[in-house]
C-alpha positions in Angstrom: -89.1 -22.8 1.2 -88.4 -23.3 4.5 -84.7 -23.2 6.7 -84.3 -27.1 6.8 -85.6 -28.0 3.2 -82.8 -25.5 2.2 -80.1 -27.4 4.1 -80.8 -30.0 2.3 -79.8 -28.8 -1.2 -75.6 -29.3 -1.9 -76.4 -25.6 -3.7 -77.0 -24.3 -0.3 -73.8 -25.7 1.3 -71.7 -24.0 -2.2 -73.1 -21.0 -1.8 -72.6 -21.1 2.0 -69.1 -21.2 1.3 -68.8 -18.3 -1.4 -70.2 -16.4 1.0 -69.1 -17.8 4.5 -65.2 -18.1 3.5 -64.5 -14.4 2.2 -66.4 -13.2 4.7 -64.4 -15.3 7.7 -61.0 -13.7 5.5 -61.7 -10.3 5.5 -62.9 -10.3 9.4 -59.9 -12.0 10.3 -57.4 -9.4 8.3 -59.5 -6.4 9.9 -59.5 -7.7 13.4 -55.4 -8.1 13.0 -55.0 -4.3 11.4 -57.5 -3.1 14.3 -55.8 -5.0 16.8 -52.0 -4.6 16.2 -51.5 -2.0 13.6 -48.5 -0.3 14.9 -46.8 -4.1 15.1 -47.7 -4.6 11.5 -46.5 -1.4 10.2 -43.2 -2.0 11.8 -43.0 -5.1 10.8 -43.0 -6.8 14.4 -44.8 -10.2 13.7 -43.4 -11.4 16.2 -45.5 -9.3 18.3 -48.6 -9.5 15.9 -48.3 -13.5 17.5 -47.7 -12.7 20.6 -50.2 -10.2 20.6 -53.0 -12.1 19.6 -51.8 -15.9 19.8 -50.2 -16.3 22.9 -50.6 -17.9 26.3 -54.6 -19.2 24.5 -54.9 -16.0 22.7 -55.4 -18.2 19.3 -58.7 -20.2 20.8 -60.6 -16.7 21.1 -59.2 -15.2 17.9 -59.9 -17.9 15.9 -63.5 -19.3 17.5 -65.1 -15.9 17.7 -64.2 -15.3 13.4 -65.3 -19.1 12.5 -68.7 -18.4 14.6 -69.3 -15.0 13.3 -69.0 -16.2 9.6 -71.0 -19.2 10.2 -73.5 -17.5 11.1 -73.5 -14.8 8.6 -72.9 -17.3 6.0 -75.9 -19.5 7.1 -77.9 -16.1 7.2 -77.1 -14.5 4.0 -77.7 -17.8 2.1 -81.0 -18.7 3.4 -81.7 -15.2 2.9 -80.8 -15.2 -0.7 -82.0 -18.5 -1.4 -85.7 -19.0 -2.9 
């Protein structure tokens, strides 16, 4: 079956989620303990935010995780779906 005759199906778009979702999570949690470890382990959240959020920080951090897991969602479900 191809790509667009997939899209189609609201099976695609559920299991786009299950995937798409935990996926955008766990890349999200990672790229914080990669990024400001030392700030999280002193409990400096304050500087986790200012870190990674400020000054138009949040548009990067945020846009590059959505688009990553959109496509990985889109990928693994097409890939996975027959």
């Amino acid at each position: 079956m191809k790509f667009s005759d997939k899209i189609k199906q609201p099976l695609f778009w559920s299991n786009f989620l299950k995937v798409a979702l935990p996926f955008f999570f766990f890349v999200t949690l990672i790229s914080l303990l990669v990024n400001s470890w030392s700030l999280i382990t002193a409990f400096d959240f304050a500087g986790v935010a200012q870190q990674n959020f400020a000054n138009g920080k949040w548009v990067s951090f945020w846009s590059m995780k959505f688009l990553i897991s959109i496509f990985y969602g889109l990928y693994i479900t097409n890939k996975n779906m027959k």
